[in-house]
N, C-alpha and C positions, 0 to 999 in steps of 0.2 A: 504494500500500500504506500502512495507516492506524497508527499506533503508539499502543500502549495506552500510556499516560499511569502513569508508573511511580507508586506511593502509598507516603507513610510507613509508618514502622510502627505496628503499633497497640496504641496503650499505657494502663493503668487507672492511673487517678488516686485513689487512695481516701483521703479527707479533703479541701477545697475551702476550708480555711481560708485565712490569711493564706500560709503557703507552701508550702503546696497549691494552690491557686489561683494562684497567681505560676508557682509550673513547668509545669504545667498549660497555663495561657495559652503560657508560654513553646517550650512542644513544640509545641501548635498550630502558632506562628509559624516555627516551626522543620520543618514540615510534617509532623507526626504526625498521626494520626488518633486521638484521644483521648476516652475516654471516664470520665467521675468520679461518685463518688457520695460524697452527704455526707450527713448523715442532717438538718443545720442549716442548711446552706448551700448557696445555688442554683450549680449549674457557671456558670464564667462564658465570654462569648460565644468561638465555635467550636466547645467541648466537647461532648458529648452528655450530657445528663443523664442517672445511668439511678436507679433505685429499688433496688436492691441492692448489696453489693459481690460477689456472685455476677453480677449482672448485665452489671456493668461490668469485670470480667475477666473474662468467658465470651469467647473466640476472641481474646485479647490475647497480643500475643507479650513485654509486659513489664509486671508488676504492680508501682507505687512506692504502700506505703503511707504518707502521710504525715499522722502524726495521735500526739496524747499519748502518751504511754508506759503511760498508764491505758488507752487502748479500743486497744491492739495486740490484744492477747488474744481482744477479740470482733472486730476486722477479722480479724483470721487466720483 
């Protein structure tokens, strides 16, 4: 009998900045299944890239916006 291989949770990274991209990686390592989106800046390796912040919270059990206090308003 075969066991499913149990998975992180899966969590939206939005912003890919300097600490965004630090937690980001950091969840990865931490065995999250993450996806980010930045509109400047490329996800860095493990993440998924996606092209929206619709995109990358669609089916996320946890959204961390991490990005100025100027573009909260259009992340949200």
């Amino acid at each position: 009998m075969g066991s499913t291989p149990v998975q992180g949770p899966r969590i939206a990274v939005l912003g890919l900045g300097e600490a965004g991209g630090a937690i980001a990686g950091d969840l990865v390592a931490a065995g999250a299944r993450v996806r980010g989106y930045d509109p400047k800046v490329p996800a860095p390796p493990g993440v998924m890239d996606t092209v929206s912040e619709a995109e990358a919270a669609r089916g996320s059990d946890l959204v961390l916006s991490v990005n100025s206090a100027s573009a909260a308003v259009d992340a949200l």
